[in-house]
N, C-alpha and C positions, 0 to 999 in steps of 0.2 A: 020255230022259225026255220025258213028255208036253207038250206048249206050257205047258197049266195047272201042272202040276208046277213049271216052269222058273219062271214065271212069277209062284207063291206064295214060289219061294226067290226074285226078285229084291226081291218086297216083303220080308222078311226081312233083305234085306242091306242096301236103304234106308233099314227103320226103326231097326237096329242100330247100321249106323255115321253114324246123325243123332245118338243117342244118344252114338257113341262121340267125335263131332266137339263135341258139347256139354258132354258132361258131362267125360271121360277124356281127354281131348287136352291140355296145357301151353300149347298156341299159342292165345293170344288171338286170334289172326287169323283160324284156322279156324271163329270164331263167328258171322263171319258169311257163313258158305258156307252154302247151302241145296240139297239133294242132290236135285234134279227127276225121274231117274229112273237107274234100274241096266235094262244090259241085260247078261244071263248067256249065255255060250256054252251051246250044248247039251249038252256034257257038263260043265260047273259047274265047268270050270276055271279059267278066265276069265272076270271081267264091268269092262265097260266102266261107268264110274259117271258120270253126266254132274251138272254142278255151276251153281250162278248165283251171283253174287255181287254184294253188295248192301253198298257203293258200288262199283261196276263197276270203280272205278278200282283198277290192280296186279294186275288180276286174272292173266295171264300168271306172274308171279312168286307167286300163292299157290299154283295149279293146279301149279306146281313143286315148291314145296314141299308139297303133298298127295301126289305124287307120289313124290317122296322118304321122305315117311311112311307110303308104301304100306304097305311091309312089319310096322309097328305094329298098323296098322287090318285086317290081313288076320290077325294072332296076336290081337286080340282077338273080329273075328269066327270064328273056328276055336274058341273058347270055349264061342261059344252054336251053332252050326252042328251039325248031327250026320249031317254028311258025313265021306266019306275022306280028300278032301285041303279047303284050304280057298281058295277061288279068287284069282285074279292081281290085282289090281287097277289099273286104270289110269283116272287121274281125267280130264274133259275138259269143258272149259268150252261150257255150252249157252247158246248167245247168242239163244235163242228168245223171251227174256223183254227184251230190248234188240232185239229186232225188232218184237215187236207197240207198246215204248214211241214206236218210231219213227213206225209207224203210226198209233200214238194221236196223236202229234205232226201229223203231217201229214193227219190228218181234221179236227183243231181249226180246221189251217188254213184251210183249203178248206172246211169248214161253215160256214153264216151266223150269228153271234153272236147274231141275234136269236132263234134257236131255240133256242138254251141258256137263254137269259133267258124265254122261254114256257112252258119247262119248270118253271124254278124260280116261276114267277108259278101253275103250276096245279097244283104239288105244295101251293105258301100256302094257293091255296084248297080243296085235300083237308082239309089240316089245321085249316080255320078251320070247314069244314063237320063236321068228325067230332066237335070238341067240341060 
């Protein structure tokens, strides 16, 4: 299948099973996993679905338990799917989003405070000028 083909079923399978982790799932805990991206093997038997979780903490033991649920969230996407088989799933914690919070962290530092505070002094006077 084409790159764009593969690429239209990964968004399919991301907006599916966000739906299926929201709405159809039992486990409270799955609510707050947010599904950043699906990558599908080439022939759509496999997709690798990468995950953030938000309070970061336990994350290890939910990604297990997602995992374990595999086989739920792969029968109810084979539902809406109108493929032959319906792919493997295997969930995996993207720690992309706890990498750039680190960098945010550590540009706070090392920026000089008085440039945040010049910013919010000339956003004031945007607003004092526009009324």
């Amino acid at each position: 299948m084409k790159k764009s083909g593969r690429s239209s079923f990964s968004t399919l399978v991301l907006r599916r099973l966000s739906e299926i982790l929201l709405f159809e799932s039992k486990d409270p805990r799955f609510r707050k996993v947010t599904i950043s991206r699906v990558e599908a093997a080439p022939n759509m038997s496999s997709a690798r679905v990468h995950v953030t979780i938000f309070p970061s903490t336990g994350q290890q033991e939910l990604v297990d338990s997602l995992n374990k649920a595999a086989g739920f969230f792969s029968i109810q996407l084979g539902k809406v799917l109108k493929t032959r088989n319906t792919p493997q799933l295997t969930f995996v914690y993207d720690a992309g989003f706890d990498h750039s919070d680190e960098i945010e962290i550590l540009l706070r530092s090392v920026l000089p405070k008085d440039s945040d505070q010049s910013e919010e002094s000339d956003l004031d006077l945007n607003t004092e000028t526009a009324d």
